[in-house]
DSSP file (Angstrom, degrees, kcal/mol; ACC not computed):
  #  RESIDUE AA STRUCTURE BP1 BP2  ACC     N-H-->O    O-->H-N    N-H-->O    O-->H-N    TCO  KAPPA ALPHA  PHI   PSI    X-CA   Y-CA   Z-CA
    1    1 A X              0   0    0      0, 0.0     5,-0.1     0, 0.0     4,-0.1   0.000 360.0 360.0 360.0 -24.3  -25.7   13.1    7.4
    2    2 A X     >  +     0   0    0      1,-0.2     4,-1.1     2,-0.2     3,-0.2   0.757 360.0  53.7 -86.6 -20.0  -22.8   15.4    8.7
    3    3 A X  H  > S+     0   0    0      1,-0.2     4,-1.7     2,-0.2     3,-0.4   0.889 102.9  49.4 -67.3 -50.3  -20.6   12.8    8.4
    4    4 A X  H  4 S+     0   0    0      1,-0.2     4,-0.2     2,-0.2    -1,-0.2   0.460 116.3  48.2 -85.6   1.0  -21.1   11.8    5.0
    5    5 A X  H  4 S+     0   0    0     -3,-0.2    -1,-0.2     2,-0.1    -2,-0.2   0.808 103.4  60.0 -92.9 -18.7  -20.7   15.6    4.0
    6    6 A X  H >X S+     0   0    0     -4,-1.1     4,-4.0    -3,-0.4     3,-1.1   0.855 108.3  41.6 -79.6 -27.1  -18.1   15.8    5.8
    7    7 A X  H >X S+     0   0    0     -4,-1.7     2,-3.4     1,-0.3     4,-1.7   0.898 113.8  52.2 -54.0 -84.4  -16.2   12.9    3.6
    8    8 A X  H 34 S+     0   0    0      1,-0.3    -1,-0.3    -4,-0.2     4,-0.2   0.280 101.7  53.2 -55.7  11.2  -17.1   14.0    0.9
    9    9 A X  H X> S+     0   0    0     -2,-3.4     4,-3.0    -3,-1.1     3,-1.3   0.768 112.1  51.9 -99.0 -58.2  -16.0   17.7    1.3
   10   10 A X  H <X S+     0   0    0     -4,-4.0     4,-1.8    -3,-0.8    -2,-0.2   0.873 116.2  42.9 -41.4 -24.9  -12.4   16.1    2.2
   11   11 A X  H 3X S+     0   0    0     -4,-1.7     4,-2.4     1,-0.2    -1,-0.2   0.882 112.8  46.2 -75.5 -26.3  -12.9   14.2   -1.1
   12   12 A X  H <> S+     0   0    0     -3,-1.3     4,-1.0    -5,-0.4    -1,-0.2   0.705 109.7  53.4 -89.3 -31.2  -14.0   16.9   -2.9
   13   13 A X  H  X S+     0   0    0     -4,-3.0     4,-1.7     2,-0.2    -1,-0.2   0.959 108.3  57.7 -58.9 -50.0  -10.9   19.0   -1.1
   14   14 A X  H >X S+     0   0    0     -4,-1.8     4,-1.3    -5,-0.3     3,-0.8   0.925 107.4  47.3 -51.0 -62.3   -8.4   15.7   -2.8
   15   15 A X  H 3X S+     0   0    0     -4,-2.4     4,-1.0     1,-0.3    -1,-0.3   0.652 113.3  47.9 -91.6  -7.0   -9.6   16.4   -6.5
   16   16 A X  H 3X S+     0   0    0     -4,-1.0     4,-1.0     3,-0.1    -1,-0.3   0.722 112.1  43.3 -77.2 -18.2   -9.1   19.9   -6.1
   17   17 A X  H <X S+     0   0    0     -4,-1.7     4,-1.9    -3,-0.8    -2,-0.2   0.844 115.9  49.5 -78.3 -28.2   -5.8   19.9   -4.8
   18   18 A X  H >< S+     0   0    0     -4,-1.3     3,-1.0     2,-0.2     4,-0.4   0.985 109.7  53.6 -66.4 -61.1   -4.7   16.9   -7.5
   19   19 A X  H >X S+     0   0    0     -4,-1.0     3,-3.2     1,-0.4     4,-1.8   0.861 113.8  52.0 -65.1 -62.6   -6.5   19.5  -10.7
   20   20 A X  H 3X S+     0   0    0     -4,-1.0     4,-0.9     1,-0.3     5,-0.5   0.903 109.5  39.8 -52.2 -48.7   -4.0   22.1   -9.0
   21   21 A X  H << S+     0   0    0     -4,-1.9    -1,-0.3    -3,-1.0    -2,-0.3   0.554 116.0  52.5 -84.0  -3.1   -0.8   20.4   -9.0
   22   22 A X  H <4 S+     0   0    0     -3,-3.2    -1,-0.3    -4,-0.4    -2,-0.3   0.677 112.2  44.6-106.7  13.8   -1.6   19.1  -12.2
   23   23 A X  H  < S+     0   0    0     -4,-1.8    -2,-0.2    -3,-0.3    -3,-0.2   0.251 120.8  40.6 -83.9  -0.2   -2.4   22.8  -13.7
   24   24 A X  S  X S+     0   0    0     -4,-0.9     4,-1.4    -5,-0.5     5,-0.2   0.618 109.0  57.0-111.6 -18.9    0.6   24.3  -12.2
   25   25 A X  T  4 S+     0   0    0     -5,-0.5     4,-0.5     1,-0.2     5,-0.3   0.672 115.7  38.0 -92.6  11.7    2.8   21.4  -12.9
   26   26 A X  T  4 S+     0   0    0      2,-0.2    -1,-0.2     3,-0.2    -3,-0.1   0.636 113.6  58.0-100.4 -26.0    1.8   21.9  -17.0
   27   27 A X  T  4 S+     0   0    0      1,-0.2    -2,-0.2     2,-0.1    -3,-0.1   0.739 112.4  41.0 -85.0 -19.7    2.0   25.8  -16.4
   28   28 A X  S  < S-     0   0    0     -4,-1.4    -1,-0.2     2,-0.1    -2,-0.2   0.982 100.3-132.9 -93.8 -37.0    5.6   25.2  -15.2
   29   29 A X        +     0   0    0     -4,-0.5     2,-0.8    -5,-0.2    -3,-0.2   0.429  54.8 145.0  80.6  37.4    6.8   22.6  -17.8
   30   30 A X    >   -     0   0    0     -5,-0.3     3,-1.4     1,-0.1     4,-0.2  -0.754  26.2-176.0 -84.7  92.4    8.3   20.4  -15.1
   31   31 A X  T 3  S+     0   0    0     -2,-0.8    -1,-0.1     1,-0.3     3,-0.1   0.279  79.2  66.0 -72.3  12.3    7.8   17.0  -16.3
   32   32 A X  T 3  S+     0   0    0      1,-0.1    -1,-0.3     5,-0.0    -7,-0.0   0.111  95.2  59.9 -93.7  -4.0    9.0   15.5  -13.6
   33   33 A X  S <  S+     0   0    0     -3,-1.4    -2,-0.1    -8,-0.2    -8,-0.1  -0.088  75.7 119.4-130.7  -0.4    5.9   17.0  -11.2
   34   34 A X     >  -     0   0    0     -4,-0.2     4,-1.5     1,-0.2   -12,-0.1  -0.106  69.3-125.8 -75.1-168.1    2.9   15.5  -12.9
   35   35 A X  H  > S+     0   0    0      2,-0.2     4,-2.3     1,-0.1     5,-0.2   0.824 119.1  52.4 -79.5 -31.7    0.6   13.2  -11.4
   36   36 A X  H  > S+     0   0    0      1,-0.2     4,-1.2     2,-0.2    -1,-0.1   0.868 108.6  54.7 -67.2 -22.3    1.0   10.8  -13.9
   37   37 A X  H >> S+     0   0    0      1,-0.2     4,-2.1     2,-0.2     3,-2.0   0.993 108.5  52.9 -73.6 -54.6    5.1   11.3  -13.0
   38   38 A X  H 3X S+     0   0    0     -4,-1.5     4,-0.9     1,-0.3    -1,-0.2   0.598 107.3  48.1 -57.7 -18.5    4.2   10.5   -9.2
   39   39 A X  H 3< S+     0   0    0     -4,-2.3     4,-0.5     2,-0.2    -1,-0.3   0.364  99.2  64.0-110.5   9.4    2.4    7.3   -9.7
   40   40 A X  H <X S+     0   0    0     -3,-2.0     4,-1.9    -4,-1.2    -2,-0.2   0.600 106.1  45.4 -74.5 -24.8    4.9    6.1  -11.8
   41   41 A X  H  < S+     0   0    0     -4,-2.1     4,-0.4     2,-0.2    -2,-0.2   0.911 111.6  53.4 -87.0 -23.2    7.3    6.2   -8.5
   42   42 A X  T >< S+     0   0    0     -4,-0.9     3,-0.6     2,-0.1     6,-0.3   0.919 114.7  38.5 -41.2 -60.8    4.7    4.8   -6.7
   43   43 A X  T 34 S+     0   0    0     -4,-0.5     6,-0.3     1,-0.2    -2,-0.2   0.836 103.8  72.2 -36.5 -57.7    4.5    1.8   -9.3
   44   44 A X  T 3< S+     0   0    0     -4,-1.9    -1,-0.2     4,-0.1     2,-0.1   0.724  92.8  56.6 -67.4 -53.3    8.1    1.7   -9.7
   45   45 A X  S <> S-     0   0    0     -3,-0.6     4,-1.6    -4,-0.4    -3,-0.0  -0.454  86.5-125.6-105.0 156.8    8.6    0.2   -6.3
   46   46 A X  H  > S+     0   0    0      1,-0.2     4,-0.7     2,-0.2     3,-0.1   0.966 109.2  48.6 -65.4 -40.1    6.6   -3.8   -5.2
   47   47 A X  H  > S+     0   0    0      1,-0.3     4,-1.6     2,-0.3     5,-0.3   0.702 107.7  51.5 -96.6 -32.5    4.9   -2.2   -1.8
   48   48 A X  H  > S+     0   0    0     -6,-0.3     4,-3.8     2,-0.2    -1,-0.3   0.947 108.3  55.0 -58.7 -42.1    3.4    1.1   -3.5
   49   49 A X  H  X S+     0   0    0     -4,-1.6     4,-0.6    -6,-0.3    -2,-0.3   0.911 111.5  45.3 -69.8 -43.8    1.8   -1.4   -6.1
   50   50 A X  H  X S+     0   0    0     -4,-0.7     4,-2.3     2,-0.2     3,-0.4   0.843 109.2  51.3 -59.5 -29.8    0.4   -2.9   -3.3
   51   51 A X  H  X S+     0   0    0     -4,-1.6     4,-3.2     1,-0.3     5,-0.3   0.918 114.7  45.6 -66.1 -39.5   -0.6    0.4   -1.6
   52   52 A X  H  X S+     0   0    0     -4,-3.8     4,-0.8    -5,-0.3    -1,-0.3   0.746 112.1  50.0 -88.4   8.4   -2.4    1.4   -4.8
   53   53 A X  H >X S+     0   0    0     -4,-0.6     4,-1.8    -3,-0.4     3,-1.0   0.908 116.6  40.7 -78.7 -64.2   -4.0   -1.9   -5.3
   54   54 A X  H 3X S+     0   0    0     -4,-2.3     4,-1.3     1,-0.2    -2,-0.1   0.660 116.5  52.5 -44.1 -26.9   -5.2   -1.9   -1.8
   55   55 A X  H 3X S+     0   0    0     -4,-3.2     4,-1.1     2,-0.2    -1,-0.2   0.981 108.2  53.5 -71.8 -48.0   -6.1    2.1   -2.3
   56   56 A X  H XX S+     0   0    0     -3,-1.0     4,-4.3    -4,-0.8     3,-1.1   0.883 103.6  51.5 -27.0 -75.6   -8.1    1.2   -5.3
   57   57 A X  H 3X S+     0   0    0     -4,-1.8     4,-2.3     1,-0.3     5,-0.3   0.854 110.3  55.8 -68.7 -25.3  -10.5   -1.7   -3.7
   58   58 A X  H 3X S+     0   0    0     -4,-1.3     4,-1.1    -5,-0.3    -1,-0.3   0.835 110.0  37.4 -90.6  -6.2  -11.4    0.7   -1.2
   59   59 A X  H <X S+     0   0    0     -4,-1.1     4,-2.3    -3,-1.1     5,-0.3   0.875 116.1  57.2 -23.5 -71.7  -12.5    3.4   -3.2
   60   60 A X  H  X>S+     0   0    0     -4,-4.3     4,-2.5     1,-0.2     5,-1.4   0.882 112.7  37.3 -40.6 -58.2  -13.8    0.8   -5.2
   61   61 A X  I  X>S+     0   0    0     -4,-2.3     4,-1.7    -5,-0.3     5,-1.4   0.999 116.3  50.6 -57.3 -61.6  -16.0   -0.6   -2.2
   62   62 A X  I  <5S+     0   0    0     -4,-1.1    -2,-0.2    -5,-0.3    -1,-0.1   0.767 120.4  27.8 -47.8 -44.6  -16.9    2.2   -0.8
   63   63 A X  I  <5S+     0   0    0     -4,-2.3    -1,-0.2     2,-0.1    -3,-0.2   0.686 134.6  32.3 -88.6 -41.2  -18.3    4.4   -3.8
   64   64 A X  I  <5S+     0   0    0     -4,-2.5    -3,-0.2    -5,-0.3    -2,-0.1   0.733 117.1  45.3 -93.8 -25.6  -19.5    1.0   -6.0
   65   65 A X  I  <<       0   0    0     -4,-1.7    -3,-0.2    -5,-1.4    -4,-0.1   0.912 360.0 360.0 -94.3 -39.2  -20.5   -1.7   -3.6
   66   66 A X      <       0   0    0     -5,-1.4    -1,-0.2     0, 0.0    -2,-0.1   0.633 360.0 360.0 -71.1 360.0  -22.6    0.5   -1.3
C-alpha cells in the first residue's frame, strides 16, 4: 500500500507541475512554452513519436488493463 501511494503522489506531483506550466505559460503570453507547443517538438521528430507511443501504452496498461 505504500508503494501504490507513493506512485500515485509522484503522479499526482506530474499533473500539478504540467497545470503550472500551462497557467504561467498563458499568464505570460509565450506561445512558444505551452504544453501543447512541447509535444509538438516531441512529434515533430520519428523517435519522440515513438517515445510517446510507447509512453502512451504504458499509461494505458497500467491505469486500464489492471
Amino acid at each position: 500500500m505504500v508503494v501504490q501511494a507513493a506512485i500515485l503522489s509522484g503522479y499526482a506531483a506530474l499533473v500539478v507541475l504540467a497545470v503550472t506550466l500551462a497557467l504561467h505559460a498563458r499568464g505570460t503570453g509565450r506561445a512558444g512554452s505551452t504544453p501543447t507547443a512541447y509535444l509538438a517538438t516531441v512529434m515533430s521528430h520519428p523517435l519522440g513519436r515513438w517515445l510517446v507511443l510507447l509512453l502512451w501504452m504504458w499509461v494505458g496498461w497500467h491505469f486500464f488493463v489492471r
